[in-house]
C-alpha positions in Angstrom: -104.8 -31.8 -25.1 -104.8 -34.5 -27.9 -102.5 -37.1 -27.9 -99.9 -37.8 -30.4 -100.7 -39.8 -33.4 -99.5 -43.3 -34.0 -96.5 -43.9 -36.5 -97.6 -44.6 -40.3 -96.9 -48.5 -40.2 -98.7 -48.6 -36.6 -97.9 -49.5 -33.2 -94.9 -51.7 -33.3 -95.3 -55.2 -32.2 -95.0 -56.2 -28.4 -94.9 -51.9 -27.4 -97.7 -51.0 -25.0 -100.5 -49.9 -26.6 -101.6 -46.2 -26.5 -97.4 -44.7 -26.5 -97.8 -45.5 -22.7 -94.1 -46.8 -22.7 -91.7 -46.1 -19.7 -89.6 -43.6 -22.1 -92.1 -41.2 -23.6 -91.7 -38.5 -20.9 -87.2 -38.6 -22.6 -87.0 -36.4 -25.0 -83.5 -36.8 -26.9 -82.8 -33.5 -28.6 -80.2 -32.7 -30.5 -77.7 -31.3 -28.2 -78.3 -34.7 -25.5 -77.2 -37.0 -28.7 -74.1 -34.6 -29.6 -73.0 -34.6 -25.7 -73.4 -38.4 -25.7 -69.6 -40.8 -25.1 -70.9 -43.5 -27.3 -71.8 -43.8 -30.7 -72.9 -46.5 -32.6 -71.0 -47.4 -35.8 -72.9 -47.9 -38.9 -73.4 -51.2 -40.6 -70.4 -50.5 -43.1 -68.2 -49.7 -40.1 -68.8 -53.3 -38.2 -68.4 -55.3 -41.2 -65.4 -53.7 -42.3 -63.4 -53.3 -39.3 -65.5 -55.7 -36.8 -65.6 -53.9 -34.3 -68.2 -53.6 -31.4 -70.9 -51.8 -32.1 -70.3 -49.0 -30.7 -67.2 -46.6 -30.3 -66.5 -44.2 -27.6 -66.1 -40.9 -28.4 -62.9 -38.8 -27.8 -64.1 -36.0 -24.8 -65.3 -32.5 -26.2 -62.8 -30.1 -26.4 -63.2 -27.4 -23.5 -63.1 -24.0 -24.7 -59.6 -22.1 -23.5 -61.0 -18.6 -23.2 -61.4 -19.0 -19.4 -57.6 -20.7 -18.7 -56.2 -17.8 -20.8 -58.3 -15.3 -19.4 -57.1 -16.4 -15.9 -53.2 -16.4 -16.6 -53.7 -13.1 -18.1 -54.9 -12.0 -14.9 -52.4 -13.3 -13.3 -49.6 -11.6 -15.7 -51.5 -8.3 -15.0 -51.6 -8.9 -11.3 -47.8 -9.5 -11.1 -46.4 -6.6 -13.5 -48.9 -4.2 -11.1 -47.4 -5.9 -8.1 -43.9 -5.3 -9.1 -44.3 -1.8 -10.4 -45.9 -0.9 -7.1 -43.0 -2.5 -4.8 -40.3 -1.1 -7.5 -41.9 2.7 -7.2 -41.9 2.4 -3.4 -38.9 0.4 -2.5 -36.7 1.0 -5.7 -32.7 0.7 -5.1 -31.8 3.5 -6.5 -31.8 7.0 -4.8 -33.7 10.0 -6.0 -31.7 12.3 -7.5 -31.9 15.6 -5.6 -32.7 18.8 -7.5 -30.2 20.8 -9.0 -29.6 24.3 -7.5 -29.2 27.2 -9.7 -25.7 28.1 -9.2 -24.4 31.4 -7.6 -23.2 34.7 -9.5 -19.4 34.8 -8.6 -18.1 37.1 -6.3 -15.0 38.7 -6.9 -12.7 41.1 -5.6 -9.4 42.2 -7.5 -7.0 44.7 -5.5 -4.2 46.4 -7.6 -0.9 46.5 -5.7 1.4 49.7 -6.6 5.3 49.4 -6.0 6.8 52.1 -3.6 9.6 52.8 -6.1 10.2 52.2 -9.7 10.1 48.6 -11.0 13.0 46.5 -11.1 14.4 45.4 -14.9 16.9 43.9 -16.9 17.3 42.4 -20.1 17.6 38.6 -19.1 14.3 36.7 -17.7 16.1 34.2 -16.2 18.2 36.8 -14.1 15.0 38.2 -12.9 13.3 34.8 -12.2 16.6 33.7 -9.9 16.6 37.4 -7.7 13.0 37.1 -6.8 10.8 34.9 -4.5 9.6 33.3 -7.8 12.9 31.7 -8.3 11.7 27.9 -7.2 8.7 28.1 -8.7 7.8 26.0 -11.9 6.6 26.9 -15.4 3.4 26.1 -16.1 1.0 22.9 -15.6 3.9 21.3 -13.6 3.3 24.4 -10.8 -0.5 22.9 -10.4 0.2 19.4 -9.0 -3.0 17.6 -7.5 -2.6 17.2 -3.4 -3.3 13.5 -2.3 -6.9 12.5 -2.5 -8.8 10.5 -1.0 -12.8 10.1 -0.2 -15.4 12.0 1.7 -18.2 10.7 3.2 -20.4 11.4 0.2 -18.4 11.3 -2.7 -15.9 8.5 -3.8 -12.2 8.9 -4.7 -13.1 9.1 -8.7 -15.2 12.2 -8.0 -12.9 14.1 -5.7 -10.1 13.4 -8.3 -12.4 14.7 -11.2 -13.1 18.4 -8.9 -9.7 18.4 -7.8 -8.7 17.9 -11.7 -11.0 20.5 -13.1 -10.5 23.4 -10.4 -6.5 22.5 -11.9 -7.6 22.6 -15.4 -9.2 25.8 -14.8 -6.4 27.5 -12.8 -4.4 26.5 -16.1 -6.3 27.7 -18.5 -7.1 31.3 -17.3 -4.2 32.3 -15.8 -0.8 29.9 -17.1 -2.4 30.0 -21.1 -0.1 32.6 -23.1 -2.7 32.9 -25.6 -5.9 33.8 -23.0 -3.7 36.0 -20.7 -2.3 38.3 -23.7 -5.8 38.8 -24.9 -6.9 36.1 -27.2 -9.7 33.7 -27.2 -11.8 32.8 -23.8 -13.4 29.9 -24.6 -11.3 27.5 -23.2 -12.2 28.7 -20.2 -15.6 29.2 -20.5 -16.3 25.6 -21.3 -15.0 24.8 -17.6 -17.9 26.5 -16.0 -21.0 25.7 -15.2 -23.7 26.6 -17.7 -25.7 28.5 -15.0 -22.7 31.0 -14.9 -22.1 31.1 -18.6 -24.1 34.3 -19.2 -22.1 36.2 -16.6 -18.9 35.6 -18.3 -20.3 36.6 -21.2 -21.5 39.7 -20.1 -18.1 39.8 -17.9 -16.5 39.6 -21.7 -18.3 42.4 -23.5 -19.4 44.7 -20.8 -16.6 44.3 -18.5 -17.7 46.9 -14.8 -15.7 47.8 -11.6 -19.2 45.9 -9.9 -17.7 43.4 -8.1 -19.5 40.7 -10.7 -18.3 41.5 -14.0 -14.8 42.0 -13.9 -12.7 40.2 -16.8 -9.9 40.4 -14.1 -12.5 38.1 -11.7 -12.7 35.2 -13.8 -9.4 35.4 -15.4 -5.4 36.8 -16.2 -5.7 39.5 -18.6 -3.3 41.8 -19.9 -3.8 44.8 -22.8 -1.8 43.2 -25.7 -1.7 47.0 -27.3 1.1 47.9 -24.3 2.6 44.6 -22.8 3.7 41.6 -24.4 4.9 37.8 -22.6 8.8 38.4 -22.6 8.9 34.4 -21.9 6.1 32.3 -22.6 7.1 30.2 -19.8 4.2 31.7 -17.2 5.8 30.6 -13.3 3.4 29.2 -10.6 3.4 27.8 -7.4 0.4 27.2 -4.8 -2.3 24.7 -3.2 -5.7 22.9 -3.8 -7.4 21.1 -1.3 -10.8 19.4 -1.8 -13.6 19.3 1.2 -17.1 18.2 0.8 -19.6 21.2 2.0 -22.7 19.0 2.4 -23.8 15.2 1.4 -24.6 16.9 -2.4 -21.6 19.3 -2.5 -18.0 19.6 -3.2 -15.8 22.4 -2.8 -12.1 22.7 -3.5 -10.0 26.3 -3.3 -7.4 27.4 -4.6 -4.7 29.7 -3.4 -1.8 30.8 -6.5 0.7 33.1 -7.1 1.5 33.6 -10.7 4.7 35.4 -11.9 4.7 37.0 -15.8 7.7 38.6 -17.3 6.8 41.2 -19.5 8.2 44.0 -21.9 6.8 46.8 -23.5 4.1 45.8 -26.7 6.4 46.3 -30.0 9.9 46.2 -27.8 12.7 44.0 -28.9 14.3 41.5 -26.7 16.9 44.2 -25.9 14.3 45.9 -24.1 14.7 45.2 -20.2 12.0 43.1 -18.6 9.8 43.2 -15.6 8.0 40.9 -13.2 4.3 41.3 -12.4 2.8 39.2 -9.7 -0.4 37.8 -9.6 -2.0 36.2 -6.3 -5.7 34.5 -7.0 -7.5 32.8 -4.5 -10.1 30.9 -6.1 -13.3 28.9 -4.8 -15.3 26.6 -6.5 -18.5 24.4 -6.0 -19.5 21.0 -7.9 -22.3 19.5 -8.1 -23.4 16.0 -9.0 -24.2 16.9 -12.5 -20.7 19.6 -12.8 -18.5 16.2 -11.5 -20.1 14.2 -14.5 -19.4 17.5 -17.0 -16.8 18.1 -15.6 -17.9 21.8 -15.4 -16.7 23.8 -11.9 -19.3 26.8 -10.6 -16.3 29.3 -9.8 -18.1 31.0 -6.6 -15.4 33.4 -4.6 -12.5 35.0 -6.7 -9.7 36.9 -4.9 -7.1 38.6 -7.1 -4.0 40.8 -6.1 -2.2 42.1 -8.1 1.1 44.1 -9.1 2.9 46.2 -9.5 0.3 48.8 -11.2 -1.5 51.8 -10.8 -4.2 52.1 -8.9 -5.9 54.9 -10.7 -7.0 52.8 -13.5 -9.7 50.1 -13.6 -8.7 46.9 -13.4 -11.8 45.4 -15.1 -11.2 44.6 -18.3 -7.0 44.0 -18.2 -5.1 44.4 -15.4 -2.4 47.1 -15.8 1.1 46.5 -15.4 3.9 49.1 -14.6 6.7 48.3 -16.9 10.4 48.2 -16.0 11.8 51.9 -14.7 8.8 53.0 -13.7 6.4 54.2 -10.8 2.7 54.8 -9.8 1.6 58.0 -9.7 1.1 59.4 -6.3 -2.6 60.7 -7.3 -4.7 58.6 -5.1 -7.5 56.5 -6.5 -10.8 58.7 -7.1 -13.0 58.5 -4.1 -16.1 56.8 -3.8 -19.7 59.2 -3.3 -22.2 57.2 -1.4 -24.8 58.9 -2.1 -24.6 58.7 -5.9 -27.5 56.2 -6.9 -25.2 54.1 -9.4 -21.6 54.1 -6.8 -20.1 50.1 -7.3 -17.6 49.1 -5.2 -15.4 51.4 -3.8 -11.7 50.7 -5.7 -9.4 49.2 -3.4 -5.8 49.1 -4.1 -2.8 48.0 -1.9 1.0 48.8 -1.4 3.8 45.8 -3.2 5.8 44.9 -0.5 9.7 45.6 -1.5 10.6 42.0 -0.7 8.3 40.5 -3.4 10.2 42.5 -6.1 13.5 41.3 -7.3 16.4 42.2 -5.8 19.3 43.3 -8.7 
């Protein structure tokens, strides 16, 4: 291997012949020199500024990939961390799934009087000789019981059932308008939307079945033969709340509802009658109906009278007017073995006492 050749001008005085020198095995390439902390300043430099000959450099900037890269991790690591502890220890509870709500069941018995029907031309004479007489006139005959909590639910929400079982009872039974066979919507809006579709069917396709009654979800007359002789509908009864398990409210209802009516088309020289309703009502709410403020109507109890009992009480119920008397034909009996029997028509007897006494 030859050796390197000597510089142009020769071997500088007083170096070791040959290159032999103690530094020829350092080789300063070009990344030792730029990684060096002193630098010599040119000629220029010293005379201008004297200064020492050489100058210290300032240290090389480390690259900041690998700090950044490690608080990144870090970020990452915490937001994992606390999604983790949130999803498994999170302070709120899980909301438990809504259950479909229940078709109502209801029952509406037609009471028939065991004589003719008691009238006379002034309401107020026939509000003051029946059992009606202390009753009030609408809303006020609906007061709200003292509330207070349940285990599960706080006072707000037992208020808010307790207020919407009331605004229903209102509505669809105390409303002029809804009982004499005007619009319904008012008290459809009150019920939950799981039980819309059955009063809507209940509506238009009205059936003795024990699930579509008109009668079942609300007071309905035939405005073609009655009319309200006083607008001032009388009512008197009870709610009470109760919770029926930790995601369940319940409150029932028990009224009795007093109409005077006359004849459709009669003048107010016509005599007037009383027609007594009793509905015993049962309802169910839910988280989600307390923050609608929607009421699934579940059990529905109606008795009614006087009337007939040989006509069907499903779309309106029937009143017997003032002067007169049920027929004695009995209701139409009931074939079991017919595939498409409903239920059997039920129909009861109006005791004399709950009739006024002229």
């Amino acid at each position: 291997m030859g050796e390197p050749p000597d510089p142009p001008e020769g071997t500088p005085e007083g170096a070791p012949g040959g290159g032999d020198d103690e530094y020829r095995s350092v080789v300063f390439d070009e990344t030792f020199v730029r990684a060096a902390r002193l630098q010599e300043f040119s000629a220029q430099e010293r005379i201008t500024d004297h200064t020492p000959a050489v100058r210290r450099l300032p240290p090389a900037r480390r690259s900041g990939l690998s700090r950044q890269a490690l608080v990144l991790i870090l970020l990452i690591a915490v937001a994992f961390g606390t999604a983790v502890y949130m999803g498994v220890r999170h302070p709120y509870r899980t909301p438990v799934a809504a259950r479909p709500a229940e078709p109502l069941r209801m029952t509406v018995v037609p009471l028939a009087p065991a004589g003719a029907v008691p009238g006379a031309r002034d309401v107020g004479l026939l509000y003051a000789h029946s059992p009606a007489a202390g009753f009030r006139a609408g809303a006020e005959g609906v007061p709200l019981p003292p509330t207070r909590r349940t285990a599960n639910f706080s006072d707000d929400q037992v208020v808010t059932a307790l207020l919407t079982a009331q605004d229903y009872v209102v509505r669809s039974a105390l409303d002029p308008a809804v009982v004499t066979g005007g619009e319904t919507r008012t008290v459809r809006v009150l019920l939950d939307s799981g039980q819309q579709e059955q009063f809507d069917e209940s509506m238009h396709r009205p059936a003795a079945d024990g699930r579509h009654a008109v009668t079942g979800w609300l007071v309905r007359f035939d405005p073609a033969r009655v009319r309200l002789a006083d607008p001032h509908i009388r009512v008197r009864g009870t709610l009470q709340a109760a919770e029926a398990d930790s995601g369940t409210l319940e409150v029932t209802t028990d009224h009795t509802v007093v109409y005077a009516l006359r004849p459709a088309g009669a003048g107010r020289d016509a005599e007037a009658s009383l027609f007594t309703v009793r509905r015993e009502l049962r309802f169910r709410f839910d988280r989600e109906d307390l923050r609608l403020r929607q009421a699934e109507l579940v059990v529905s109890r109606v008795q009614a009278g006087p009337q007939s009992c040989t006509q069907d009480p499903s779309p309106h119920l029937h009143p017997l007017l003032a002067g007169q008397r049920a027929p004695s034909t009995p209701p139409p009996g009931t074939n079991p073995y017919a595939p498409d029997t409903t239920t059997p028509a039920l129909c009861g007897t109006l005791s004399e006492a709950a009739q006024p006494k002229l």
